[in-house]
Gaussian input, Z-matrix of N, CA and C with variables (Angstrom, degrees):
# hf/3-21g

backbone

0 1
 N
 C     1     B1
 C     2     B2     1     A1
 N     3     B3     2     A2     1     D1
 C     4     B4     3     A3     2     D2
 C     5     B5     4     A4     3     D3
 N     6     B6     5     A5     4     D4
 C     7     B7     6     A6     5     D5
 C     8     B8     7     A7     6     D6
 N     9     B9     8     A8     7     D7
 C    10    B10     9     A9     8     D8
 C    11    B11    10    A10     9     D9
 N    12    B12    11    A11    10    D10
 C    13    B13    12    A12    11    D11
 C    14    B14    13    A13    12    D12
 N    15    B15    14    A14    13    D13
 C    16    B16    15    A15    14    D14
 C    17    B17    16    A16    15    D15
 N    18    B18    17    A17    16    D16
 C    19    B19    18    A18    17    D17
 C    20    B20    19    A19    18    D18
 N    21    B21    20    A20    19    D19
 C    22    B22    21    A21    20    D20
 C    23    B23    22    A22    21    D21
 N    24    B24    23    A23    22    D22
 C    25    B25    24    A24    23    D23
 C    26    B26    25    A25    24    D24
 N    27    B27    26    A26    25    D25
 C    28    B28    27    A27    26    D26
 C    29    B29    28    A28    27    D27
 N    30    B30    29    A29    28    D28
 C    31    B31    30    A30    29    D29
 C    32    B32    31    A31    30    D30
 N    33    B33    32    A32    31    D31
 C    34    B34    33    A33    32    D32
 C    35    B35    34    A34    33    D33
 N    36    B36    35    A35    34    D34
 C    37    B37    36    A36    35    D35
 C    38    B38    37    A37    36    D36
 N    39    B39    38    A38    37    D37
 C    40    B40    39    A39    38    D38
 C    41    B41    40    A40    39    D39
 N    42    B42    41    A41    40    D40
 C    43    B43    42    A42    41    D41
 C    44    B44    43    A43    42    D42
 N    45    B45    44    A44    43    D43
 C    46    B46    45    A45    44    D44
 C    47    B47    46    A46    45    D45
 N    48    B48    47    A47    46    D46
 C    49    B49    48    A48    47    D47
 C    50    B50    49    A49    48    D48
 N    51    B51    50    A50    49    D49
 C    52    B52    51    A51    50    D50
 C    53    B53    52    A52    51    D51
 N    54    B54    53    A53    52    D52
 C    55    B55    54    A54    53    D53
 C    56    B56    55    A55    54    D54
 N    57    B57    56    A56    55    D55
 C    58    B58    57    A57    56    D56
 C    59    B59    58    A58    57    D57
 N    60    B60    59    A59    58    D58
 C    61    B61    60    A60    59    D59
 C    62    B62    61    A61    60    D60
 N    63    B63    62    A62    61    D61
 C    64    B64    63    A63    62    D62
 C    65    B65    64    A64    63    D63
 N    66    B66    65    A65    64    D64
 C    67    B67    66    A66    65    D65
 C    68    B68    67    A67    66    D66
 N    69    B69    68    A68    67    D67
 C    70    B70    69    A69    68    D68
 C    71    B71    70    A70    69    D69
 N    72    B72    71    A71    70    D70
 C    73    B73    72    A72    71    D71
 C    74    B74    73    A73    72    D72
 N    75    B75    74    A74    73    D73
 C    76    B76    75    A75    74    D74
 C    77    B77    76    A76    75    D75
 N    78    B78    77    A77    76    D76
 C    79    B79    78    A78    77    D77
 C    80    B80    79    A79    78    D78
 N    81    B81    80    A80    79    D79
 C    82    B82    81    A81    80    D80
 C    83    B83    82    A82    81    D81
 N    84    B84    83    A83    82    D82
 C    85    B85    84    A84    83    D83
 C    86    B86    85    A85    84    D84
 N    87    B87    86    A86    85    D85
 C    88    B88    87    A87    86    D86
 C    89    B89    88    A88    87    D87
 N    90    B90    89    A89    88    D88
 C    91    B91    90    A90    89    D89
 C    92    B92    91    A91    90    D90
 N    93    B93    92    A92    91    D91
 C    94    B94    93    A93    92    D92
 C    95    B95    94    A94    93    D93
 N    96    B96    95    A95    94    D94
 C    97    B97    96    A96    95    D95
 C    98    B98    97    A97    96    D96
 N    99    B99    98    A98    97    D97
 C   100   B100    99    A99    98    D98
 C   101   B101   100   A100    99    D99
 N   102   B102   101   A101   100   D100
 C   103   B103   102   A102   101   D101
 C   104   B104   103   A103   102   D102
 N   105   B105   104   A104   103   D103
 C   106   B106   105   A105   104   D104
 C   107   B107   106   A106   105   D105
 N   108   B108   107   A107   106   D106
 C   109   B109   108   A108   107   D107
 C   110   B110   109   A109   108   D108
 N   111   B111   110   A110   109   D109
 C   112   B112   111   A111   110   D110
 C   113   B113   112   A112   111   D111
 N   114   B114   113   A113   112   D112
 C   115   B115   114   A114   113   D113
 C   116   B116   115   A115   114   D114
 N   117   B117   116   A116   115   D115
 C   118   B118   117   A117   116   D116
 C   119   B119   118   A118   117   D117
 N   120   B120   119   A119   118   D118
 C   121   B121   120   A120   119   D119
 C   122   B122   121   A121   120   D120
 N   123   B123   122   A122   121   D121
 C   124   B124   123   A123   122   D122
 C   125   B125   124   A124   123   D123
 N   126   B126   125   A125   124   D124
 C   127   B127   126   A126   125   D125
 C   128   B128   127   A127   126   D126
 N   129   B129   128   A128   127   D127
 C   130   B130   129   A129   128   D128
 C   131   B131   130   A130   129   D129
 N   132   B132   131   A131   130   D130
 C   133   B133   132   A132   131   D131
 C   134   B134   133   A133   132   D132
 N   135   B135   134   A134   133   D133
 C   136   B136   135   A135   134   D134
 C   137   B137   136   A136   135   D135
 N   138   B138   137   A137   136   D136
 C   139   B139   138   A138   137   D137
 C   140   B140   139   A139   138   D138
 N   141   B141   140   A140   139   D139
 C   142   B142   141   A141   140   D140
 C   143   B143   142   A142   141   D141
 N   144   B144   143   A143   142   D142
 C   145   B145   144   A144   143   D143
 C   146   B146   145   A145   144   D144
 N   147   B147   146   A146   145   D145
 C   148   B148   147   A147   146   D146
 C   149   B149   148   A148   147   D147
 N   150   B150   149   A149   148   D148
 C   151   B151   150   A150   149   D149
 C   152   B152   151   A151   150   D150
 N   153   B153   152   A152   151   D151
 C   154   B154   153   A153   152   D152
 C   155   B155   154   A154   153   D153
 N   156   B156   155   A155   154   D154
 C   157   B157   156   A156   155   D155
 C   158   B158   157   A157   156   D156
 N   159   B159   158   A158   157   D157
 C   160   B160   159   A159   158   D158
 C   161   B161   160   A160   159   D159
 N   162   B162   161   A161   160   D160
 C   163   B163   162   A162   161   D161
 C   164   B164   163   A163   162   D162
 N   165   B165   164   A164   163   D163
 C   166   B166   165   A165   164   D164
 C   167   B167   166   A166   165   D165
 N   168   B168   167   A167   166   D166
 C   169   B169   168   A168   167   D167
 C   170   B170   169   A169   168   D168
 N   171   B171   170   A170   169   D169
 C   172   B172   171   A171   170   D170
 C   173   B173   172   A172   171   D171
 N   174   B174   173   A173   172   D172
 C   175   B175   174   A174   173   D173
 C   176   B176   175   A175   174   D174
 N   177   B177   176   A176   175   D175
 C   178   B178   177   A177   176   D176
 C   179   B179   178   A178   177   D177
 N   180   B180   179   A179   178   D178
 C   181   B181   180   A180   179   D179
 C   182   B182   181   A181   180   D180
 N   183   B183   182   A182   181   D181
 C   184   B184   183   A183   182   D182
 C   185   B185   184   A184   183   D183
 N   186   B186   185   A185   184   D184
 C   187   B187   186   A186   185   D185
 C   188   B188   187   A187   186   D186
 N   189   B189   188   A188   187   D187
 C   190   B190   189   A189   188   D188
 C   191   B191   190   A190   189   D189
 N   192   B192   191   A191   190   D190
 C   193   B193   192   A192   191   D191
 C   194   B194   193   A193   192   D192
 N   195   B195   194   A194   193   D193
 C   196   B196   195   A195   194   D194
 C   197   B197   196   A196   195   D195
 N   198   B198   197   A197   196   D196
 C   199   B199   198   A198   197   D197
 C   200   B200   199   A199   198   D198
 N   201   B201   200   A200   199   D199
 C   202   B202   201   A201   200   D200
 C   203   B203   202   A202   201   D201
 N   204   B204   203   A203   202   D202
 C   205   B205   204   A204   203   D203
 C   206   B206   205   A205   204   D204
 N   207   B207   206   A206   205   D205
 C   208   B208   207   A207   206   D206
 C   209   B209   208   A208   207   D207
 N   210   B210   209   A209   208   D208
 C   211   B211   210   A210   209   D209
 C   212   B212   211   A211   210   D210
 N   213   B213   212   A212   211   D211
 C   214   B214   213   A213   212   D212
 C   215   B215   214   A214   213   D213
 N   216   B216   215   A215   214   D214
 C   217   B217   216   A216   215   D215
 C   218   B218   217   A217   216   D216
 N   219   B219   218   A218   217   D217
 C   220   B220   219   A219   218   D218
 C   221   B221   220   A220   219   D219
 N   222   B222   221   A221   220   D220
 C   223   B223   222   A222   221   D221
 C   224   B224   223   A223   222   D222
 N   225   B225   224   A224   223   D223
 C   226   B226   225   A225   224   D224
 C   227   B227   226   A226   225   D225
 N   228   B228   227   A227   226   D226
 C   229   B229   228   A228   227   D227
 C   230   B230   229   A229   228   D228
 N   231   B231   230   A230   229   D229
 C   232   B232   231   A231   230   D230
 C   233   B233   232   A232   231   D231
 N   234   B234   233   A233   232   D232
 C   235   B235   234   A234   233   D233
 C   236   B236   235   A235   234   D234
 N   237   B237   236   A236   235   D235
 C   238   B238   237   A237   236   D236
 C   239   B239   238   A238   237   D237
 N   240   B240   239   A239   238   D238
 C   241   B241   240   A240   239   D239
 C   242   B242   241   A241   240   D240
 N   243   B243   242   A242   241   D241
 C   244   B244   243   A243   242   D242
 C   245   B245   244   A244   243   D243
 N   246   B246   245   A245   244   D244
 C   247   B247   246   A246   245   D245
 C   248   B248   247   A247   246   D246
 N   249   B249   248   A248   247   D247
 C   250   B250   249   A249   248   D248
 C   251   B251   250   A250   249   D249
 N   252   B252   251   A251   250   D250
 C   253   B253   252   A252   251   D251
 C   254   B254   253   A253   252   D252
 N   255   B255   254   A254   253   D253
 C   256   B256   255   A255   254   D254
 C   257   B257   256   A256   255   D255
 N   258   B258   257   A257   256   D256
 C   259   B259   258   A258   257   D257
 C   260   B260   259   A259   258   D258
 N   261   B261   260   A260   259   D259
 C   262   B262   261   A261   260   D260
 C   263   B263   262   A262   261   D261
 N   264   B264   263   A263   262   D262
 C   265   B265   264   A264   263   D263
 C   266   B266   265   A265   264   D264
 N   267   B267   266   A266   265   D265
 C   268   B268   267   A267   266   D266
 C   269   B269   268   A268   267   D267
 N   270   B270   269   A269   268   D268
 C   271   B271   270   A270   269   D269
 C   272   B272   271   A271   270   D270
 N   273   B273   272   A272   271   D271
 C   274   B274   273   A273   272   D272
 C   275   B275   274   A274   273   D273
 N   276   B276   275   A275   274   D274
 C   277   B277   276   A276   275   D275
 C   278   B278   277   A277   276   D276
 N   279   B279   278   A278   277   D277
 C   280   B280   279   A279   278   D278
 C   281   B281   280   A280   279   D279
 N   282   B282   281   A281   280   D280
 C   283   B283   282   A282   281   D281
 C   284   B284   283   A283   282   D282
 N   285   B285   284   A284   283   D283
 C   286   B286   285   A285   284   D284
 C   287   B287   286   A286   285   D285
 N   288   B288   287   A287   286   D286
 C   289   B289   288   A288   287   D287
 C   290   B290   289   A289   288   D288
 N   291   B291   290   A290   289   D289
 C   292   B292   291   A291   290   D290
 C   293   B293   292   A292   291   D291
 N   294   B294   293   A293   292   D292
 C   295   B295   294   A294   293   D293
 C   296   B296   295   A295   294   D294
 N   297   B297   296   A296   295   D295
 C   298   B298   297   A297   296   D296
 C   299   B299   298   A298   297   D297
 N   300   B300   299   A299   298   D298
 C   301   B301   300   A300   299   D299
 C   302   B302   301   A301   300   D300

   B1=1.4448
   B2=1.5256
   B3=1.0885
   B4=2.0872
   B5=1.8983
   B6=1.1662
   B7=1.5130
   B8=1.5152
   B9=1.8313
   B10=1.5633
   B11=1.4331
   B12=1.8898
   B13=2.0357
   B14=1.0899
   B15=1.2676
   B16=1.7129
   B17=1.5174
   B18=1.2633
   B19=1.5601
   B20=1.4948
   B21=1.6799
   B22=1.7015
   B23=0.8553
   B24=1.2030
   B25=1.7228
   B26=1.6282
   B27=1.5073
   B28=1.2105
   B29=1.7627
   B30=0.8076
   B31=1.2264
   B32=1.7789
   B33=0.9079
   B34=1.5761
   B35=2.0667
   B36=1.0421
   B37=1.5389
   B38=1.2835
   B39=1.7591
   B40=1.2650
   B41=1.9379
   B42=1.3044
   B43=1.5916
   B44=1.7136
   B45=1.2361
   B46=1.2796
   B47=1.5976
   B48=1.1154
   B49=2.1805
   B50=1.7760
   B51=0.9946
   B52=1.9517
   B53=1.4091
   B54=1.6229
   B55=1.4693
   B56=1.1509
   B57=1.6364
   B58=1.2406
   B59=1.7734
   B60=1.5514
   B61=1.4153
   B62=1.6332
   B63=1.5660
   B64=1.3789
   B65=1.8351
   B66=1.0449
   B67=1.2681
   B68=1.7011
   B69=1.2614
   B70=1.2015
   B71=1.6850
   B72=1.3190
   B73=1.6014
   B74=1.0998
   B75=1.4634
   B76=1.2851
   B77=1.7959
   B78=1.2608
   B79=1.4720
   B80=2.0178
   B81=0.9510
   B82=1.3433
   B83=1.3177
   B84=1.6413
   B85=1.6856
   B86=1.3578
   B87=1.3554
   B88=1.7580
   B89=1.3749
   B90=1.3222
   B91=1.8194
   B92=2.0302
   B93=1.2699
   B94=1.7356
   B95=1.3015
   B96=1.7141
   B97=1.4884
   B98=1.8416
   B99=1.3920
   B100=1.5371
   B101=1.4038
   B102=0.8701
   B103=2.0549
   B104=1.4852
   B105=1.5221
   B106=1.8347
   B107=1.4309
   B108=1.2063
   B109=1.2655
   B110=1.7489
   B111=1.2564
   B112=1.6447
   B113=1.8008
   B114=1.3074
   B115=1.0856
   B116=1.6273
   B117=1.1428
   B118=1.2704
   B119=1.6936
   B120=1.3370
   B121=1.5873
   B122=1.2886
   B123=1.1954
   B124=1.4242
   B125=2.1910
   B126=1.3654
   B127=1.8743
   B128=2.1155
   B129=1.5303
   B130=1.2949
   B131=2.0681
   B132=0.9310
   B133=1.3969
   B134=1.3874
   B135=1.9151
   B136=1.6166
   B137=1.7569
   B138=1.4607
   B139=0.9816
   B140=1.6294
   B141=1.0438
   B142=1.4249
   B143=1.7232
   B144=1.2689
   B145=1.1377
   B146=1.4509
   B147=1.6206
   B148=1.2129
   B149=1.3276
   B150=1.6812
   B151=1.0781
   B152=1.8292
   B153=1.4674
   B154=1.4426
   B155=1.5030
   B156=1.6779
   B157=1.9844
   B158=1.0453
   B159=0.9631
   B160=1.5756
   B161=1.6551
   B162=0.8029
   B163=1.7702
   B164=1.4782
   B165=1.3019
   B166=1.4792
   B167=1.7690
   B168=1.0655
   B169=1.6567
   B170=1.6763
   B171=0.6951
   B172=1.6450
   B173=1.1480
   B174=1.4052
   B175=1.8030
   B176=1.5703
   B177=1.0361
   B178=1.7408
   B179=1.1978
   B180=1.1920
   B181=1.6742
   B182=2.0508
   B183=0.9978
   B184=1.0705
   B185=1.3980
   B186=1.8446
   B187=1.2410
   B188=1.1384
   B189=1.5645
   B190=1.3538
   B191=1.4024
   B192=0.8524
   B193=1.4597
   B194=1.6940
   B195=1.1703
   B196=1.5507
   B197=1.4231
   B198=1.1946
   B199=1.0162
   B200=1.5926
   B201=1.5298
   B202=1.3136
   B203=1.7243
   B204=1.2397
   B205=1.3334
   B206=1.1880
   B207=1.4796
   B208=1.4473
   B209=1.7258
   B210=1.1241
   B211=1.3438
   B212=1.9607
   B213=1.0925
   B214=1.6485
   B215=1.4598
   B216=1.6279
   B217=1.7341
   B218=1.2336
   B219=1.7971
   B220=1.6425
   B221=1.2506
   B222=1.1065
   B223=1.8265
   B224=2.1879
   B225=1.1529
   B226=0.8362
   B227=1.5433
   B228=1.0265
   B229=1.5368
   B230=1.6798
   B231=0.8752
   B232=1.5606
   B233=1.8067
   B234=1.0930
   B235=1.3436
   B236=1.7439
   B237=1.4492
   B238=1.4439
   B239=1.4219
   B240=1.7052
   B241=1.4378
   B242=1.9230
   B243=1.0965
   B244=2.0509
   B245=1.3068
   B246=1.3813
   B247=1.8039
   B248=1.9328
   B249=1.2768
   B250=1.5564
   B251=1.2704
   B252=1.3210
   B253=1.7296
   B254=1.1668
   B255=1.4032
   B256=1.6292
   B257=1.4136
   B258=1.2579
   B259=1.7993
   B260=1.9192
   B261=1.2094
   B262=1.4020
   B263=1.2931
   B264=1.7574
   B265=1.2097
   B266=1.6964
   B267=1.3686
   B268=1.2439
   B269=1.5469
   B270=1.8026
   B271=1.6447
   B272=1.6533
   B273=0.8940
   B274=1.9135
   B275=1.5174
   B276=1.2811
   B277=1.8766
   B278=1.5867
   B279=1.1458
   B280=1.3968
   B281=2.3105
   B282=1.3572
   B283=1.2745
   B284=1.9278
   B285=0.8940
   B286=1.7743
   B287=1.4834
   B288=1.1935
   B289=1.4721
   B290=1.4652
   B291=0.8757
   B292=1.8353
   B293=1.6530
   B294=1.4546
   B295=1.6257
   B296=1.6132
   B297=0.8284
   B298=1.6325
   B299=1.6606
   B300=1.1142
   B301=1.1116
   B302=1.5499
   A1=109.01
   A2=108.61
   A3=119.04
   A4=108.31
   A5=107.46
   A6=100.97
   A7=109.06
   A8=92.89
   A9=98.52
   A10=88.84
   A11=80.79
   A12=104.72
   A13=85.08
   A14=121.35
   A15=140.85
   A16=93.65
   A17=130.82
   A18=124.86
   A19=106.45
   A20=95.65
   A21=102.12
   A22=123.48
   A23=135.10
   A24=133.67
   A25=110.39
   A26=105.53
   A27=109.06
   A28=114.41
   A29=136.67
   A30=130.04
   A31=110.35
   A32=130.52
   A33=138.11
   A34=95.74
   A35=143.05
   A36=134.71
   A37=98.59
   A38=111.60
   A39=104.69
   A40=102.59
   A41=119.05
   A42=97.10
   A43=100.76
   A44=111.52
   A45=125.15
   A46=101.21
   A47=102.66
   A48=113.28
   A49=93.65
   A50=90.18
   A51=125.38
   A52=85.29
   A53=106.49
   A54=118.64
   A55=108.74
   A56=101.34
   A57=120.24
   A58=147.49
   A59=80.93
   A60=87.77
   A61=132.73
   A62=116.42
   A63=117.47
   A64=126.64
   A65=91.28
   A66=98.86
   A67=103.39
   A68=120.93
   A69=129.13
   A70=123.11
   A71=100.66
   A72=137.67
   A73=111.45
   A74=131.45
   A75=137.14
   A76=96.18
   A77=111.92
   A78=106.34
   A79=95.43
   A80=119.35
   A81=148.83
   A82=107.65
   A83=131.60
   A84=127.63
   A85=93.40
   A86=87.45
   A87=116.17
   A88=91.10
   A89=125.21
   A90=126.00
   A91=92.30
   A92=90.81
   A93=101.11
   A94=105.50
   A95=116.25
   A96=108.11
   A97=90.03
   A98=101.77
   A99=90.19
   A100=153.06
   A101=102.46
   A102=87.79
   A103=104.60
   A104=104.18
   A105=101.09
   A106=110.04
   A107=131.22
   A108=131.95
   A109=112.81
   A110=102.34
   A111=114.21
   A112=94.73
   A113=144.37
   A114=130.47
   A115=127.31
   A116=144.89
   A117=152.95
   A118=114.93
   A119=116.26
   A120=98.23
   A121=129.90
   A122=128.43
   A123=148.21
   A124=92.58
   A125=94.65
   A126=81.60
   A127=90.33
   A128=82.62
   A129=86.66
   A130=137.96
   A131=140.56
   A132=120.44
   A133=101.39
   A134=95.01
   A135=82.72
   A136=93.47
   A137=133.38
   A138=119.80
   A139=138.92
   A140=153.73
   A141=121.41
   A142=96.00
   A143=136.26
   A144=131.10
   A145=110.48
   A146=133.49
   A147=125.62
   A148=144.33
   A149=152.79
   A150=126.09
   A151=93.64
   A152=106.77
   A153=92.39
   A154=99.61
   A155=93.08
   A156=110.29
   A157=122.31
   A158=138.64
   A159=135.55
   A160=113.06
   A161=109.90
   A162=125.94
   A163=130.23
   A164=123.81
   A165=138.09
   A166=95.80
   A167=114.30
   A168=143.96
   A169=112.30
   A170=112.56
   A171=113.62
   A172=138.33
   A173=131.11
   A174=116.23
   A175=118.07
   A176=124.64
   A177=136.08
   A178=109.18
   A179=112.84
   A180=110.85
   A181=110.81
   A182=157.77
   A183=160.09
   A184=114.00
   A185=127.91
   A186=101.38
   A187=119.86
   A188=108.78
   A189=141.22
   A190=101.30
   A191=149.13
   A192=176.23
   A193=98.26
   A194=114.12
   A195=108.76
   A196=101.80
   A197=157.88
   A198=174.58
   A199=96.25
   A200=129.68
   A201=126.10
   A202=105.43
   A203=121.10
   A204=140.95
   A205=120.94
   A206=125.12
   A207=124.77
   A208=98.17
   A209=138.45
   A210=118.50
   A211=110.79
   A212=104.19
   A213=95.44
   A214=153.92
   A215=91.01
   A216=99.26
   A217=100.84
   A218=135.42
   A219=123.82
   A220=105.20
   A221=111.24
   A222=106.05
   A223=100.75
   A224=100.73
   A225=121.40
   A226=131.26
   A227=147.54
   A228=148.31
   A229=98.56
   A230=114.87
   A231=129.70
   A232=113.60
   A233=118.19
   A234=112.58
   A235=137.30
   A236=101.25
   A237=118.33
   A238=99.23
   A239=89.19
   A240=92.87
   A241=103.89
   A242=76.64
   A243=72.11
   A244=116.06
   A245=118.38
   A246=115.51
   A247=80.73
   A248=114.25
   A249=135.12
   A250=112.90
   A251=108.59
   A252=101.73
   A253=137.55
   A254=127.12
   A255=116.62
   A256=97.94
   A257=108.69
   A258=130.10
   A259=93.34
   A260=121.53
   A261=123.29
   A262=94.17
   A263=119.11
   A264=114.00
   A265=108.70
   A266=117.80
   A267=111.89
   A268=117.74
   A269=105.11
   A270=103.58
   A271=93.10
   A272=84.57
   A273=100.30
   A274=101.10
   A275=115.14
   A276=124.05
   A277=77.89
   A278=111.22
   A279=129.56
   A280=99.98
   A281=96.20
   A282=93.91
   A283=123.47
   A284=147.80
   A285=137.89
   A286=106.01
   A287=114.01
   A288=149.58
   A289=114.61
   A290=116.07
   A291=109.10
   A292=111.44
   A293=99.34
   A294=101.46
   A295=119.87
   A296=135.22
   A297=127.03
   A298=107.88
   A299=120.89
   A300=111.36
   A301=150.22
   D1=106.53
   D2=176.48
   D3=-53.85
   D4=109.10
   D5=150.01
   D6=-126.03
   D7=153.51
   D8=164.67
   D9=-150.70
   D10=171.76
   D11=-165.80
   D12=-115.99
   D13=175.89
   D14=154.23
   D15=-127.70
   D16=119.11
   D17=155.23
   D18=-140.29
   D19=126.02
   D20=-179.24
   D21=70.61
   D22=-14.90
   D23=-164.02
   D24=113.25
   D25=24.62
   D26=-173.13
   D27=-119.50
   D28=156.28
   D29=-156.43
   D30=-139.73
   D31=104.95
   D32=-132.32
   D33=-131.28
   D34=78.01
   D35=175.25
   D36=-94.21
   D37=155.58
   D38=177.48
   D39=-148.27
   D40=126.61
   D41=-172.68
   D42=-135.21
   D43=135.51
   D44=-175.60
   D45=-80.09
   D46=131.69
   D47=-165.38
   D48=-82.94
   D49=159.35
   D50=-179.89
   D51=-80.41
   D52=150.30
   D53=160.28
   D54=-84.73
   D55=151.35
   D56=-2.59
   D57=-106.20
   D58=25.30
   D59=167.99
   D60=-81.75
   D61=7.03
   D62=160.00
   D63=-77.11
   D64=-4.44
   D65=-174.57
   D66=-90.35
   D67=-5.62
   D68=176.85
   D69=-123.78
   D70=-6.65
   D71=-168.48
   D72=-114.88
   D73=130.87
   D74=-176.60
   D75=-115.29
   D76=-22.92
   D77=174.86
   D78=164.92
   D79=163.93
   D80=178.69
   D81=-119.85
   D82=141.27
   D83=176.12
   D84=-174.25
   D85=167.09
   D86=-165.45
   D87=-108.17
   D88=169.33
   D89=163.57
   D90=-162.20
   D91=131.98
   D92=-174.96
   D93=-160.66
   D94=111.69
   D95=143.93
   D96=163.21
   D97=-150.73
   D98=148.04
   D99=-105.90
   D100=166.84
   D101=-164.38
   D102=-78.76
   D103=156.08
   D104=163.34
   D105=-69.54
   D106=-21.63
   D107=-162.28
   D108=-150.51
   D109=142.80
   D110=-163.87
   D111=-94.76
   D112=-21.96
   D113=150.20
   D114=-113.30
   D115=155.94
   D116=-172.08
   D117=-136.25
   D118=103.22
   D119=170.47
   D120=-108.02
   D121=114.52
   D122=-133.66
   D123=-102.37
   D124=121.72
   D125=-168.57
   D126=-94.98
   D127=-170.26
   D128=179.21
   D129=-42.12
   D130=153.42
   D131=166.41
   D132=-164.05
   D133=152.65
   D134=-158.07
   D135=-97.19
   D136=47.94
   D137=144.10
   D138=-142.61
   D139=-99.12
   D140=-177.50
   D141=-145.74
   D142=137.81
   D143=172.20
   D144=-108.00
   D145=129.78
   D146=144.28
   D147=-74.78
   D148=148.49
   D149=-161.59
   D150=-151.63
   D151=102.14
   D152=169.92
   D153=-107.97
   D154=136.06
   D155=172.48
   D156=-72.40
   D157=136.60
   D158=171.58
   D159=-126.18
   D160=-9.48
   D161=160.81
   D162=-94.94
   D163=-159.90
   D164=165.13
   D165=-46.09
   D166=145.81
   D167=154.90
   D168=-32.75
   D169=103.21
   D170=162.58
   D171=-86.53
   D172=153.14
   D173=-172.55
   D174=-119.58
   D175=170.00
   D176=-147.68
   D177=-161.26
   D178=83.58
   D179=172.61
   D180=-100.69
   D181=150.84
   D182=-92.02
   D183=163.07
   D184=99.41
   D185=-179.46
   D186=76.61
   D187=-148.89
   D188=-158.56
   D189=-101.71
   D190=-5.34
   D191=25.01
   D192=108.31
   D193=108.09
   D194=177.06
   D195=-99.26
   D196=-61.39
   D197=-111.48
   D198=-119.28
   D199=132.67
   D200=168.86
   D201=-101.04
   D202=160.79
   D203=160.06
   D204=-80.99
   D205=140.64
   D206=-167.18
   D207=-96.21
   D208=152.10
   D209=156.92
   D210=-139.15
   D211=96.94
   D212=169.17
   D213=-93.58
   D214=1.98
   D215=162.81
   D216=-128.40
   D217=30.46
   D218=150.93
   D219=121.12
   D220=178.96
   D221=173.35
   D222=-160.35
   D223=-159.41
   D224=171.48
   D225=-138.50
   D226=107.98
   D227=-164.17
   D228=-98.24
   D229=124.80
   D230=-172.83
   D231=-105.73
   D232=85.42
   D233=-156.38
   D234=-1.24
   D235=95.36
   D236=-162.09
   D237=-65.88
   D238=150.53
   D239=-178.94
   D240=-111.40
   D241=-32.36
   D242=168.23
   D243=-115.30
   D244=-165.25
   D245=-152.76
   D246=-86.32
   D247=-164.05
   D248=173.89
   D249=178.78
   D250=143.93
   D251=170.30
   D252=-127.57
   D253=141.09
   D254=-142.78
   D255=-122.27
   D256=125.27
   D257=-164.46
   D258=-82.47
   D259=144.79
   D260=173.49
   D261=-121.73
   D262=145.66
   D263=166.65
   D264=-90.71
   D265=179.45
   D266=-156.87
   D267=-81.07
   D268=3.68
   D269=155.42
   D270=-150.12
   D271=138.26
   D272=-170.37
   D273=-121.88
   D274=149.38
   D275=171.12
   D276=-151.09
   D277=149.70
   D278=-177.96
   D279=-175.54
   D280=141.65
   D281=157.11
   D282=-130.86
   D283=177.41
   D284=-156.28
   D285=166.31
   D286=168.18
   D287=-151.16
   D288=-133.19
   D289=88.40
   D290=167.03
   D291=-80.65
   D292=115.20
   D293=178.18
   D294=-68.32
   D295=145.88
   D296=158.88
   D297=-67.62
   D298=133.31
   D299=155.96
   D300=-53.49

């Protein structure tokens, strides 16, 4: 089932995958434009997010973590156990994977 957002100038699609990759897939999505907000803190979840960049560099701070991480071709979040917060630059395109747990 296709959803998308529009917020701010931001552009949000979201599409639930064909088997059998839903059974491992919570959804697939695009994200492009600018963000409402220059930080986001993402709390715990018990399953794994992927994030490939296709824009400007994004940041990842973690915890207790003073110092953020740059990341410019994506990462992977492996089911976090504490909150983290993810810096957007001021136009982001990125596409990712929310795993099911």
């Amino acid at each position: 089932m296709p959803a998308a957002a529009a917020m701010l100038g931001m552009q949000y699609v979201s599409r639930v995958p064909r088997p059998p990759l839903d059974g491992l897939i919570d959804d697939l999505y695009y994200l492009e434009g600018v963000p409402p907000y220059a930080r986001l803190t993402l709390r715990p979840m018990p399953a794994a997010l992927l994030i490939v960049n296709l824009g400007a560099p994004f940041r990842i701070r973690a915890g207790t973590d003073i110092e953020t991480a740059e990341y410019a071709d994506g990462c992977v979040i492996t089911m976090p156990t504490r909150a983290f917060e993810f810096g957007y630059p001021l136009q982001t395109r990125s596409v990712g994977a929310h795993f099911k747990p």
